[in-house]
C-alpha positions as CSV (number, residue, x, y, z in Angstrom):
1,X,32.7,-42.1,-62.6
2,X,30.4,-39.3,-63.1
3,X,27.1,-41.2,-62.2
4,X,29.1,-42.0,-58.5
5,X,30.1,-38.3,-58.2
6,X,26.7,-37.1,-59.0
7,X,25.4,-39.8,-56.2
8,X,28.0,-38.8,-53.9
9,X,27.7,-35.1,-53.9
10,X,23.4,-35.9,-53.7
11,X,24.3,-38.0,-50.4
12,X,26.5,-35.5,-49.2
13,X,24.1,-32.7,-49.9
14,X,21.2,-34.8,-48.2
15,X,23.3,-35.2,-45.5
16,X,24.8,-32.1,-45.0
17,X,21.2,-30.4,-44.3
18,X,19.6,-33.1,-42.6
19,X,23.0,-32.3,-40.3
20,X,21.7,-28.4,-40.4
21,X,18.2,-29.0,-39.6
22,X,18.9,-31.6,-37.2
23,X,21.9,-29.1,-35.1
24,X,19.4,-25.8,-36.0
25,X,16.5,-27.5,-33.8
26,X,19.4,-28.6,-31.0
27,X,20.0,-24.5,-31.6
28,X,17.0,-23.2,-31.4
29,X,15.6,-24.6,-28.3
30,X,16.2,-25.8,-24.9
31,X,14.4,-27.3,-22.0
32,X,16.7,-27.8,-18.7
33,X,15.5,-29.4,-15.6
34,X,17.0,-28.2,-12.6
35,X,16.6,-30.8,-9.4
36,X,18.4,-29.3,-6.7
37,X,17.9,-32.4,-3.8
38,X,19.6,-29.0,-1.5
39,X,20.3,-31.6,0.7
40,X,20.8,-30.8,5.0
41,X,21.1,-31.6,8.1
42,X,18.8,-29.2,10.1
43,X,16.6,-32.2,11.8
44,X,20.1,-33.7,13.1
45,X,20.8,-30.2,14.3
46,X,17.5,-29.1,16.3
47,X,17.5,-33.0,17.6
48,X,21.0,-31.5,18.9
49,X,19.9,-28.2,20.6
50,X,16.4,-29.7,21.9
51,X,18.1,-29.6,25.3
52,X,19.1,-26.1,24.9
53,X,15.6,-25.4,23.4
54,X,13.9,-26.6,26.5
55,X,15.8,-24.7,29.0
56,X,15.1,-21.8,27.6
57,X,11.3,-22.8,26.7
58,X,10.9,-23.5,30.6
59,X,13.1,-20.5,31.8
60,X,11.0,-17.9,29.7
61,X,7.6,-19.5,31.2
62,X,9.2,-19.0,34.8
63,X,9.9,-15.7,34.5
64,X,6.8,-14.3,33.6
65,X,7.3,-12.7,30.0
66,X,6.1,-12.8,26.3
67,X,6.2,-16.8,26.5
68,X,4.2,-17.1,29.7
69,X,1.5,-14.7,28.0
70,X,1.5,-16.3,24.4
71,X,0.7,-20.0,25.9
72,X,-1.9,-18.7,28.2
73,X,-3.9,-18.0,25.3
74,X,-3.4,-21.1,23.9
75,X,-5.4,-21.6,20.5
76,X,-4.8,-23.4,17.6
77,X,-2.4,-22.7,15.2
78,X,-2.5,-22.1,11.4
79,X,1.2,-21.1,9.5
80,X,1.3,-18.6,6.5
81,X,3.8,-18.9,4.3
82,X,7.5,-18.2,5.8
83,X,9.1,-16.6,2.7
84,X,8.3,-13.5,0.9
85,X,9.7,-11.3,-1.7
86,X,12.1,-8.4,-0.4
87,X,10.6,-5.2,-1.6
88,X,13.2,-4.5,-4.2
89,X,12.8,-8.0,-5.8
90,X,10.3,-7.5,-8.9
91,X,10.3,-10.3,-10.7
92,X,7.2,-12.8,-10.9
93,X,8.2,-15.2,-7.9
94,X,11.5,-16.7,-6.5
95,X,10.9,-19.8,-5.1
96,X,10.4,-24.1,-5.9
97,X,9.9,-26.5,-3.4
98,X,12.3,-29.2,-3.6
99,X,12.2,-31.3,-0.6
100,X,9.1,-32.3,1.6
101,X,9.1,-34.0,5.2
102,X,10.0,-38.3,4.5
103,X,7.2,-40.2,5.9
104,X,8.7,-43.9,5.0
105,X,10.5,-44.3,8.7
106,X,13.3,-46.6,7.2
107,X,16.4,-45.3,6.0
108,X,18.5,-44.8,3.9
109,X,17.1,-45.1,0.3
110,X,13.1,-45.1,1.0
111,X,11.1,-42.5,1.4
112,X,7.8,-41.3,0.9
113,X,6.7,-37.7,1.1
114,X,3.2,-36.5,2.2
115,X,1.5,-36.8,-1.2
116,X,2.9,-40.4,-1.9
117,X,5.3,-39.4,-3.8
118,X,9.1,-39.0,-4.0
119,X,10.1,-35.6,-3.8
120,X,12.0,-36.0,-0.2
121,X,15.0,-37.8,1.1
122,X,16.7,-40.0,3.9
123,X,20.2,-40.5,4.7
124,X,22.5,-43.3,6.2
125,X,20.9,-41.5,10.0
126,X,17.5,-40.5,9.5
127,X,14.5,-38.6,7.7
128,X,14.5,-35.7,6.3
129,X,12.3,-33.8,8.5
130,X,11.4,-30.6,7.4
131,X,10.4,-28.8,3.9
132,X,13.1,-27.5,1.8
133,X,12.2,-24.1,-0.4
134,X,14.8,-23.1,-2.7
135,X,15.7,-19.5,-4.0
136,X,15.9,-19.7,-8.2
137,X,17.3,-18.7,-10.9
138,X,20.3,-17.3,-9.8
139,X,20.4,-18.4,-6.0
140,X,23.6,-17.1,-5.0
141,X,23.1,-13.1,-6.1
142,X,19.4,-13.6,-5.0
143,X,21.5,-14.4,-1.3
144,X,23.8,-11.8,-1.8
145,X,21.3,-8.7,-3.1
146,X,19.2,-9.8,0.0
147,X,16.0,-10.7,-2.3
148,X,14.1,-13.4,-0.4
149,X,13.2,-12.2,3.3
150,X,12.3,-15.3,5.8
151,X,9.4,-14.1,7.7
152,X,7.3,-15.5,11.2
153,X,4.9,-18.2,9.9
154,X,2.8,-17.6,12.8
155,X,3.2,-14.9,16.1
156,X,5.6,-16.6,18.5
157,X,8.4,-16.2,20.7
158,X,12.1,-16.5,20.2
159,X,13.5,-19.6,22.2
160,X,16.8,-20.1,20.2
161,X,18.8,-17.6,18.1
162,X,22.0,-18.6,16.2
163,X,24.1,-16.3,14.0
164,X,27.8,-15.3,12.5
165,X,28.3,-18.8,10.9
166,X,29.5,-19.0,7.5
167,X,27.0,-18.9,4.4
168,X,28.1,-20.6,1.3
169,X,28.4,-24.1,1.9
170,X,27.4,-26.2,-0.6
171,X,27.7,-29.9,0.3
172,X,26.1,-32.5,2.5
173,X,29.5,-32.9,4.5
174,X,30.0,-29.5,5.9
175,X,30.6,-29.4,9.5
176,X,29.9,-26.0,10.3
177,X,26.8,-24.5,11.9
178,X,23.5,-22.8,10.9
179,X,22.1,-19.8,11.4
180,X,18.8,-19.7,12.5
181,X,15.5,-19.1,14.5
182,X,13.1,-20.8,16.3
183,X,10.1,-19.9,17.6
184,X,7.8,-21.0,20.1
185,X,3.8,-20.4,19.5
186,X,0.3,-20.3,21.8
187,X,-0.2,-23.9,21.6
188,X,3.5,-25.2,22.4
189,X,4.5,-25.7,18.8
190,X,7.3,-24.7,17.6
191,X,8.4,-23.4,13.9
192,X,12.2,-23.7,12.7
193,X,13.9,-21.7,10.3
194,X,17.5,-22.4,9.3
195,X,20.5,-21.8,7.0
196,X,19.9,-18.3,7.1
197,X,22.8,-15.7,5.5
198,X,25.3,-14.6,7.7
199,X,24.6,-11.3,9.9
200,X,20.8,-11.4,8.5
201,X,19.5,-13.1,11.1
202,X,17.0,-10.4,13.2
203,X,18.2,-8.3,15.4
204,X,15.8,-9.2,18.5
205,X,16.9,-11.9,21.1
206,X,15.6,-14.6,22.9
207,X,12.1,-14.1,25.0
208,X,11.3,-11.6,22.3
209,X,7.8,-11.6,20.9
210,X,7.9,-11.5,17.0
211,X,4.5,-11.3,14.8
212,X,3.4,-13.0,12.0
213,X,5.2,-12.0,9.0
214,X,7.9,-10.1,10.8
215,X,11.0,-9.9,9.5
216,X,13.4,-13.3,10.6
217,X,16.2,-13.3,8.7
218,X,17.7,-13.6,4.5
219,X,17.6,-16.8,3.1
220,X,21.5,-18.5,2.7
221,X,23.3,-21.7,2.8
222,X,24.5,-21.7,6.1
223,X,25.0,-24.8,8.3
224,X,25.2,-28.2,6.0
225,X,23.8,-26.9,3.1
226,X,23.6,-28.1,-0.5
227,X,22.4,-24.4,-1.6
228,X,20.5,-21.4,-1.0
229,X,17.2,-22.4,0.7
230,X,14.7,-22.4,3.7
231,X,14.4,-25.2,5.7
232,X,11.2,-24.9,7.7
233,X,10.3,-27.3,10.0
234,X,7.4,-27.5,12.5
235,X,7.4,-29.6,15.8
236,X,4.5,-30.3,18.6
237,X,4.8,-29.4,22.3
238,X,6.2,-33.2,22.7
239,X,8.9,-32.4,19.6
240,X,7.3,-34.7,17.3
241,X,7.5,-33.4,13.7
242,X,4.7,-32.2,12.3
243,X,4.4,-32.0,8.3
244,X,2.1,-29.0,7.5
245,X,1.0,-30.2,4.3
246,X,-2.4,-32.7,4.6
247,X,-2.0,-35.7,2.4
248,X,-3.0,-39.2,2.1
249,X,0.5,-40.4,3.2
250,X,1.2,-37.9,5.9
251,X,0.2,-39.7,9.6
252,X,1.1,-36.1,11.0
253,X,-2.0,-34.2,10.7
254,X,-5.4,-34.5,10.1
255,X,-5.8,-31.9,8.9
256,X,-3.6,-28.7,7.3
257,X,-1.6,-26.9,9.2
258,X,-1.6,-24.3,6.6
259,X,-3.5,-21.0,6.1
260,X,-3.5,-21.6,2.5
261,X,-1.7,-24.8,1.6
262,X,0.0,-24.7,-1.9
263,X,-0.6,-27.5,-4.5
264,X,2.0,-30.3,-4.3
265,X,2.3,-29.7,-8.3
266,X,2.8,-25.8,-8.2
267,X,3.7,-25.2,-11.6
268,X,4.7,-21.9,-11.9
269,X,7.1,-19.0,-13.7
270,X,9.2,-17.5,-11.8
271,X,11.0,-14.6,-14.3
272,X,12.2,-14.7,-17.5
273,X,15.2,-12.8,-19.4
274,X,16.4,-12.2,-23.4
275,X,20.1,-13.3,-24.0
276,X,22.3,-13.1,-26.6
277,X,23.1,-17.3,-26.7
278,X,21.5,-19.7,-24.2
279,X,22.5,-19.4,-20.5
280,X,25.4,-22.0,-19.7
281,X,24.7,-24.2,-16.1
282,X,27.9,-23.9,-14.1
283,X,29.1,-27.3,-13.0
284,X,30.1,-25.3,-9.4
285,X,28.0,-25.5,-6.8
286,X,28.9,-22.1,-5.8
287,X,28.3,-20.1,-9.1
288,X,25.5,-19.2,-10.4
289,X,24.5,-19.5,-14.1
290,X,26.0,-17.8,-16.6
291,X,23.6,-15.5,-18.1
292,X,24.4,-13.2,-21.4
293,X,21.9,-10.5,-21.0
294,X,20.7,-8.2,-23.9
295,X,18.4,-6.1,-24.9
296,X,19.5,-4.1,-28.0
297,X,19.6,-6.3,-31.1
298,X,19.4,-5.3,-34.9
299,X,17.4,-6.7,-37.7
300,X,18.5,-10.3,-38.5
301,X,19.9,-10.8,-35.1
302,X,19.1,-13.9,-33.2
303,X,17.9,-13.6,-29.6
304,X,17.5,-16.2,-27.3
305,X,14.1,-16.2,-25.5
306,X,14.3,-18.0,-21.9
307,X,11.7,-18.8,-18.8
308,X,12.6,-19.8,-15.3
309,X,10.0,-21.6,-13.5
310,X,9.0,-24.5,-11.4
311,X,7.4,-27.8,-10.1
312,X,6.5,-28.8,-13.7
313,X,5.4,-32.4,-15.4
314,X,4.5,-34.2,-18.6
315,X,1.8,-32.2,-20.2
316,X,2.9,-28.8,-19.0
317,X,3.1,-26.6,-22.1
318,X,4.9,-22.8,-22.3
319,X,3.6,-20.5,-24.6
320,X,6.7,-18.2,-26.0
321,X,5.0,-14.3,-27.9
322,X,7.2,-11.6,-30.0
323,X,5.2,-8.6,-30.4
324,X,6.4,-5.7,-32.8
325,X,6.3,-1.7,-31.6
326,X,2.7,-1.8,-33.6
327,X,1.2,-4.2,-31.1
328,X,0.6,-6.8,-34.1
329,X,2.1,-10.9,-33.4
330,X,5.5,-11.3,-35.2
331,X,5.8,-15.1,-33.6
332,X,4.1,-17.2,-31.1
333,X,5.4,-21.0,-30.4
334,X,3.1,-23.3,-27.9
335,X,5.8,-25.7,-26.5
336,X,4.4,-29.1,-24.7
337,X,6.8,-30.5,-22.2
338,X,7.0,-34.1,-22.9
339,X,9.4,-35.8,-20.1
340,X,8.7,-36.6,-16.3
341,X,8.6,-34.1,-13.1
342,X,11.0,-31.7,-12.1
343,X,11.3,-29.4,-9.1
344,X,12.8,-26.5,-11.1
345,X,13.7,-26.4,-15.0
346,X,15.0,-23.1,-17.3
347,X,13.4,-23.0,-21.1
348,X,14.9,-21.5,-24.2
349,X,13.3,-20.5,-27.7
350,X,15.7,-18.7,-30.8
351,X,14.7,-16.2,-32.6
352,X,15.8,-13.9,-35.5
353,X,13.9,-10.9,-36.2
354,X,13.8,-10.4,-40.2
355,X,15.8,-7.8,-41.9
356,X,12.9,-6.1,-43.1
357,X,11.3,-5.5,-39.6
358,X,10.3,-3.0,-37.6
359,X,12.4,-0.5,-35.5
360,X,11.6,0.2,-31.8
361,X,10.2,-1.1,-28.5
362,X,9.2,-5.2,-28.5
363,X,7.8,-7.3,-26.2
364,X,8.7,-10.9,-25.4
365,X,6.2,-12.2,-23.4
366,X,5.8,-15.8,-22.1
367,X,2.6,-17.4,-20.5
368,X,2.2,-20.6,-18.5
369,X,0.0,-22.3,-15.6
370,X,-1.7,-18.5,-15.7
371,X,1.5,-16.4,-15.2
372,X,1.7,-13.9,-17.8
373,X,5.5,-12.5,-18.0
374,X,6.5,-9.2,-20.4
375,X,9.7,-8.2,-21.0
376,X,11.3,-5.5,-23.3
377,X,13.8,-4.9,-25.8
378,X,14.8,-3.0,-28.7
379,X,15.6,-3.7,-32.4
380,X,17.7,-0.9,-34.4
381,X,16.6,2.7,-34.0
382,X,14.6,3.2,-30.9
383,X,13.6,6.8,-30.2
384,X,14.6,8.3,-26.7
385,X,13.0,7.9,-23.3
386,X,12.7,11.0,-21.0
387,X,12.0,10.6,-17.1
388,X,9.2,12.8,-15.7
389,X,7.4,12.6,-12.5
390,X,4.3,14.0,-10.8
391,X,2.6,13.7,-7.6
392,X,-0.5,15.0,-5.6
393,X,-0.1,14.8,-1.5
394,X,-3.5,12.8,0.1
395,X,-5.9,14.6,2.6
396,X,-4.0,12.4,5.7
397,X,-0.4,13.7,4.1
398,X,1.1,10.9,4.2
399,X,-0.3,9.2,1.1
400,X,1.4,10.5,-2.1
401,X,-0.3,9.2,-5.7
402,X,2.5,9.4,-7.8
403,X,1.9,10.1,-11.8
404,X,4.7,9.4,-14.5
405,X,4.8,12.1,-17.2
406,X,7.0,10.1,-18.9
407,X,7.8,10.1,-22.8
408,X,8.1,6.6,-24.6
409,X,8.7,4.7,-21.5
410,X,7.5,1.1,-21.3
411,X,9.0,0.0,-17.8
412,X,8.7,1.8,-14.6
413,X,11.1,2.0,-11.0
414,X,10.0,4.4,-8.1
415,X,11.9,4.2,-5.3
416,X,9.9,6.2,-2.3
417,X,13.1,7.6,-0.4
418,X,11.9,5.2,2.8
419,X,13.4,2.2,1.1
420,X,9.9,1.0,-0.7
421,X,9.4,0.9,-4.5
422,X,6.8,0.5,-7.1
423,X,6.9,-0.7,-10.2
424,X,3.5,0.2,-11.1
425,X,3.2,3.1,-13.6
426,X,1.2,5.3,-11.5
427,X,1.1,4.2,-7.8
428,X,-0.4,5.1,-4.5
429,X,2.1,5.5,-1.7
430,X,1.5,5.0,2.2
431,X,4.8,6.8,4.0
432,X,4.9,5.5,7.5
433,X,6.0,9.4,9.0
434,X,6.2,13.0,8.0
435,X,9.6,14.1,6.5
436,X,11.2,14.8,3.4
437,X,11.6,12.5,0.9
438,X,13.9,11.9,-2.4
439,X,11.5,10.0,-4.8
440,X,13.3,9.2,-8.0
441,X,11.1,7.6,-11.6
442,X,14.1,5.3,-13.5
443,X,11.8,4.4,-16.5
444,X,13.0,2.4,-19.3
445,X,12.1,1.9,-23.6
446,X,13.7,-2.2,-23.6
447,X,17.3,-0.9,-24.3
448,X,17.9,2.5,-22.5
449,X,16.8,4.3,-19.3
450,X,16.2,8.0,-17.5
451,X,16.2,8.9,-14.0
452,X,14.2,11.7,-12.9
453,X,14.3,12.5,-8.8
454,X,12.5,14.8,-6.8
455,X,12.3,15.5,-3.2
456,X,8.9,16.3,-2.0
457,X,8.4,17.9,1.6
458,X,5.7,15.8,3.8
459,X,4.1,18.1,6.6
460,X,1.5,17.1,9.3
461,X,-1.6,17.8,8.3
462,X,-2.4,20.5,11.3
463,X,0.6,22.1,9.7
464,X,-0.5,22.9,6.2
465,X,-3.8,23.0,4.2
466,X,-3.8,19.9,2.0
467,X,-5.8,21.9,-0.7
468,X,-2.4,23.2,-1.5
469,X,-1.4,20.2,-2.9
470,X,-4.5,20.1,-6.0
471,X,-3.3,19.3,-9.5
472,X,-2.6,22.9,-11.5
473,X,-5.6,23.4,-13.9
474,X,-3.8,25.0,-17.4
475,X,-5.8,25.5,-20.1
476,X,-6.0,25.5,-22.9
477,X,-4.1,22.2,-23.4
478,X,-3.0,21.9,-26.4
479,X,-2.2,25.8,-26.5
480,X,-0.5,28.0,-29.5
481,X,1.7,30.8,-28.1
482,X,-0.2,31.9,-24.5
483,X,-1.4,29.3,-21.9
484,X,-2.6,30.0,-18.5
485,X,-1.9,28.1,-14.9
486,X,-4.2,27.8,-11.9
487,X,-4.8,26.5,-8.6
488,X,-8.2,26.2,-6.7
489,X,-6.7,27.3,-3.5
490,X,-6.5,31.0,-3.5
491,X,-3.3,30.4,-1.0
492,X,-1.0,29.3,-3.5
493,X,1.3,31.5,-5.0
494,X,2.8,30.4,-8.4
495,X,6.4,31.6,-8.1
496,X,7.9,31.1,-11.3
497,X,7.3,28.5,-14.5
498,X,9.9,27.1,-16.0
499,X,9.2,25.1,-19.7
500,X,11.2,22.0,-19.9
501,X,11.9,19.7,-23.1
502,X,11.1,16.0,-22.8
503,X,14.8,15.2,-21.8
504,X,14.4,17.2,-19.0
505,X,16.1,20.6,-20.4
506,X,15.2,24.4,-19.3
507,X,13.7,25.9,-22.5
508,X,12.2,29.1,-21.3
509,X,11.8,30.2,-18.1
510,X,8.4,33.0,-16.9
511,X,8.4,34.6,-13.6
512,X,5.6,35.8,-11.9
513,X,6.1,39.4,-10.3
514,X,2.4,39.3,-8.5
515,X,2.5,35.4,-7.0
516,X,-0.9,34.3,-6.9
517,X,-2.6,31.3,-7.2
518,X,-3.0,32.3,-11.1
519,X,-0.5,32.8,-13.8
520,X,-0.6,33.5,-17.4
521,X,1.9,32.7,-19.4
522,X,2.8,34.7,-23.0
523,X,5.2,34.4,-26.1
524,X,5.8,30.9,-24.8
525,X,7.9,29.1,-27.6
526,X,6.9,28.8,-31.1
527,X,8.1,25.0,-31.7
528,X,5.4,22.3,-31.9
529,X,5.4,19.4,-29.6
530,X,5.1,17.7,-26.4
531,X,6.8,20.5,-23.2
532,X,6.8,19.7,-19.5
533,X,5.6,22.8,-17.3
534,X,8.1,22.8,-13.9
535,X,5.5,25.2,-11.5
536,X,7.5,27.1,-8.5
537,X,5.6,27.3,-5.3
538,X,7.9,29.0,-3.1
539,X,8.3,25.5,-1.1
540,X,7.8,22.7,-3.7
541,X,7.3,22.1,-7.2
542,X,4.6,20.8,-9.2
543,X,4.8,19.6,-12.5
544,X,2.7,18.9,-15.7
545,X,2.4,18.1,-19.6
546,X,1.7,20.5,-22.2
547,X,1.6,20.0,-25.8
548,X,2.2,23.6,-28.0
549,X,0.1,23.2,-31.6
């Protein structure tokens, strides 16, 4: 009896942790392939309007405007890449190809895309007939925050326009209609763009001349629609199709139609996050999935470590960092993908940081195909981060170099007041006209973030002497108790200074009673560390660090 307990509880022990280890690896990591066919019926659709299309082709030519113009300098035509980012998108990219023009003329269930491959589709009518480029991760906020911008391929003019129809289908059977653009271009070709979002679709009309890369609409899932994407299609004078991409199976062209064509295997990442489990995939069509951001954890904590990217095959590996506040490698894991193709895919790593590690500022970062990808977070006690922000006014005026005089900050948001941003830790500005201008630093340490805003007053040049805007000289830096401010330009006149702490509080405050374009400062405070001078020139303020020894 005791010799069959004893082998009983051995067998259940074995068993028990073989179960552990075997469920602890299903934990600890994931690799999902995402293969959206985003399935439509644009073709079916422009084969529908080609009448309209042609009336107005021919009616613009008769009357004498933009068309007439364009095809009299006929040339030959070269597309650039119809999507970009929106300029408050900063993630690595936001895009996968996942359908290509079908080549194999018989239908349904054969196809053949330009490379000899498979990544295309027929249905029970016809060919797919256009390229498909998806919007990922989260395609339905990306719609909805208006973070993918559909752009001119190449300078043409507007022959159809089509707007107001609903966005968020997301089948093949949808009956409603898409929003869209096409353009005619110098040599008679013609460039489609379709599913746009609702109301995004631009604001200029038919017979309009729009450049390349100008502004065409949002990408949606308008018209029948599987999902968030571009379909971009290209057609000759004759409205043959035309598949941009050269290829041993395309008949189309001889050569590429593109400026820059992009590899048919693109792999690439396209943003990566920190969670607190791994993301779940929705089974709806119409939600996106479910992420469980965070970025505070504490010592023995797991965190889940995932990568979004694309177009990736056997042999692809990923190569997952944790980096402590020091700098030094806590972890690194080199993952080899080791099953077939897929158009999109999400990856997940686990990790728990040790109970005996260190406190502050991490850094995940991820590498593959050559994308490097950092992000931030923090573990226990973090110390505070302050928002700070200097900036020194070009000789044209409208250039501003920006400068963060921020404390413990590891991320960095400026957001112009004309509706650019930066996320550069020190960047160079172009403003488009004269004005004044909120500018506002939101920096962040992984876990918490400051905002610091500042409006800055941007005069023609014949209106002021640029000189005025030189950095202060203040010397000495470190100083004890008396420190003293200057400008180069006698015109200045230093107002007042005001001493700020690093979370941007009035500590002492010294007025000049002779402005000038020099000002000493005495008695300042008697408490070591790191101070922000706040300098009054009558009409802006300048700022700078200090550190009292």
């Amino acid at each position: 009896m005791n010799i069959v307990y004893t082998f009983l509880l051995a067998f259940l022990f074995k068993m028990f942790f073989a179960g552990s280890l075997l469920a602890q690896f299903v934990k600890n990591e994931r690799y999902v392939d995402f293969n959206p066919i985003h399935t439509c019926n644009a073709t079916a659709d422009i084969d529908a309007i080609i009448n309209d299309i042609e009336f107005n082709s021919k009616a613009l030519r008769k009357e004498g405007g933009n068309l007439k113009s364009l095809r009299a300098g006929s040339q030959e035509i070269l597309f650039s890449w119809p999507l970009r980012a929106a300029n408050h998108f900063h993630e690595n990219s936001y895009y996968g190809i996942t359908n290509f023009v079908d080549h194999d003329l018989n239908y349904p269930n054969q196809v053949l895309d330009y490379y000899c491959g498979e990544r295309t589709y027929d249905t029970n009518t016809g060919n797919h007939g256009g390229t498909d480029i998806a919007v990922y991760p989260q395609r339905w906020s990306m719609m909805d925050n208006d973070m993918v911008e559909i752009v001119a391929a190449a300078t043409g003019v507007i022959v159809f326009k089509r707007d107001g129809e609903y966005d968020r289908n997301c089948n093949f059977s949808s009956d409603s209609l898409s929003n869209a653009i096409i353009l005619e271009h110098a040599n008679g070709m013609r460039s489609m763009y379709y599913h746009m979002k609702k109301n995004s679709v631009t604001e200029k009309n038919i017979g309009d001349l729009v450049v390349e890369g100008e502004y065409l609409g949002i990408v949606g899932s308008s018209g029948t629609s599987s999902g968030p994407h571009l379909h971009f299609e290209i057609r000759d004078s004759l409205n043959q199709i035309l598949d941009p991409f050269e290829g041993p199976c395309n008949p189309s062209v001889q050569n590429s139609l593109w400026k820059s064509q992009k590899p048919y295997y693109n792999y690439g990442l396209l943003t990566a996050n920190i969670q607190s489990q791994f993301q779940e995939n929705s089974s709806d069509c119409k939600i996106d999935h479910q992420f469980f951001l965070k970025n505070h954890f504490q010592q023995g904590e797991q965190l889940f470590l995932h990568v979004f990217g694309r177009t990736t095959q056997e042999g692809d590996s990923i190569h997952y960092f944790l980096y402590r506040p020091d700098g030094t490698e806590y972890w690194n894991h080199l993952r080899i993908r080791d099953t077939g193709y897929a158009n999109l895919f999400w990856a997940g790593r686990s990790r728990t940081i040790q109970s005996n590690e260190q406190d502050g500022t991490w850094k995940y970062r991820v590498i593959a195909a050559g994308d490097t990808i950092d992000k931030y977070f923090c573990v226990g006690s973090v110390s505070s981060v302050t928002s700070v922000l200097n900036y020194d006014i070009q000789s044209n005026g409208k250039e501003v170099h920006f400068e963060s005089l921020s404390e413990n900050a590891f991320t960095y948001l400026w957001q112009f007041g004309d509706g650019y941003e930066s996320v550069q830790m020190n960047p160079t500005h172009q403003y488009d006209e004269f004005g004044i201008f909120e500018v506002c630093l939101t920096v962040t340490n992984g876990c918490d973030s400051s905002t610091f805003c500042e409006y800055i007053d941007l005069l023609p040049v014949s209106n002021v002497t640029m000189a005025t805007f030189n950095k202060p000289i203040i010397y000495p830096n470190p100083a004890n108790s008396n420190i003293t401010v200057r400008f180069n330009d006698p015109g200045i006149e230093i107002h007042k200074v005001y001493i700020l702490n690093l979370l941007g509080q009035k500590v002492e405050a010294h007025s000049n009673n002779l402005p000038g374009n020099t000002f000493m400062l005495t008695n300042m405070v008697n408490q070591k560390g790191m101070y922000i001078l706040k300098i009054d020139l009558g009409n802006k303020n300048v700022y700078s660090r200090i550190v009292i020894d």
